[in-house]
N, C-alpha and C positions, 0 to 999 in steps of 0.2 A: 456569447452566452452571458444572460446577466446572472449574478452571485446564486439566486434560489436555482436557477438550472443548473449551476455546476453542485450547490449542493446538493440537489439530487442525486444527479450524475457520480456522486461520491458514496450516498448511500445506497445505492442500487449496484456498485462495486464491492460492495461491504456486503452484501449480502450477498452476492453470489459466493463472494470467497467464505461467506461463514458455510452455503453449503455445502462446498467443495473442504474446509475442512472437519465438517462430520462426516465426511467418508474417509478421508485420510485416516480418521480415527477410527472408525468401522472398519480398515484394512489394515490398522496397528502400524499405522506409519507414521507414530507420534513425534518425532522431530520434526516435519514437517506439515502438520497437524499444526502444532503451537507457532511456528512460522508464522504459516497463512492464517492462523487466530492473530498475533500481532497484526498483518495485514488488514482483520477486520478493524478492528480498533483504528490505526492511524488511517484508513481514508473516511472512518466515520469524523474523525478528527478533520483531517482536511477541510469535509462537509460544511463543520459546522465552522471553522475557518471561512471559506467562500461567503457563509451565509452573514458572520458578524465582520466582515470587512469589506463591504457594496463596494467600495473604493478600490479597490487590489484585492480582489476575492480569488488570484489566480494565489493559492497555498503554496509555500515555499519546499524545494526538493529537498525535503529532509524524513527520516526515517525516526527520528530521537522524537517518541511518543510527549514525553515530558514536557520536553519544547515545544511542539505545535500545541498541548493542553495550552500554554501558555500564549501563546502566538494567537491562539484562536479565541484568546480571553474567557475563558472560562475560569469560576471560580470552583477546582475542582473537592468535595468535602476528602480528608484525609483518609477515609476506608479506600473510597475507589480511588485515589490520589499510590494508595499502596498498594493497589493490585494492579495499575497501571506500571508503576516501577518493576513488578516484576516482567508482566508482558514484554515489557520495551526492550530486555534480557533476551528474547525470542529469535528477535532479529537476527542478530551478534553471536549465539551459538548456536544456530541451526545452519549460517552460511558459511565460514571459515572452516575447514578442516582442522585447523589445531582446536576448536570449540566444542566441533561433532562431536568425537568421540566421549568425549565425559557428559558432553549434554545428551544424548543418545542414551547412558548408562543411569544420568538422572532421571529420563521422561518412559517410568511406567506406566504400565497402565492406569494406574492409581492417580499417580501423579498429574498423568495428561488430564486423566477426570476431572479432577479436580481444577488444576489452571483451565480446561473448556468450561468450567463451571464459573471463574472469576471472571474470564474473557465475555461469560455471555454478562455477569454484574454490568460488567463495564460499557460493554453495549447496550443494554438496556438504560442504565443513567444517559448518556450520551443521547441516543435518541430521544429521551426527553428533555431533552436543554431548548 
């Protein structure tokens, strides 16, 4: 696979997981809901990883959204630069049990609306890079 197939290959994973987490959140199963929104983000990441390193376009096994923005050279503007920091939080308390429980008590409904609302920002800047 040359870099543009894998970045494909990366945003058509993104996109299934975005639809798979609006129903998460149509079933109120918002800890996992913001999970898999993190999940959209970092393989849109990857994507575009693949896509600006033809050379080594195989994206590094990392989960830390920050660093791949970085990795993937991107110059990210500081709005979506701070809605990805929080995203990247997603990961890290939605898998741990010592995290669940308070991230669980954090992610209402409200709450999830809203980060599904910054998760899609983020997505939509991304995809046009």
């Amino acid at each position: 696979m040359n870099n543009i197939d894998l970045m494909n290959y990366w945003f058509e994973s993104s996109d299934n997981d975005y639809d798979t987490m609006k129903v998460l959140y149509k079933n109120k199963k918002n800890t996992w809901c913001l999970f898999i929104g993190h999940l959209v983000i970092e393989k849109l990441l990857k994507g575009l990883y693949a896509r600006n390193n033809p050379e080594n376009p195989i994206p590094p096994k990392i989960h830390n959204l920050i660093l791949l923005s970085k990795k993937a050279n991107l110059e990210v503007p500081l709005e979506i630069k701070e809605k990805i920091q929080i995203i990247n939080t997603f990961n890290i308390s939605s898998r741990y049990d010592d995290y669940k429980k308070s991230f669980a008590e954090k992610c209402t409904n409200e709450y999830t609306e809203r980060q599904i609302k910054n998760i899609e920002e983020v997505q939509k800047w991304l995809k046009n890079q």
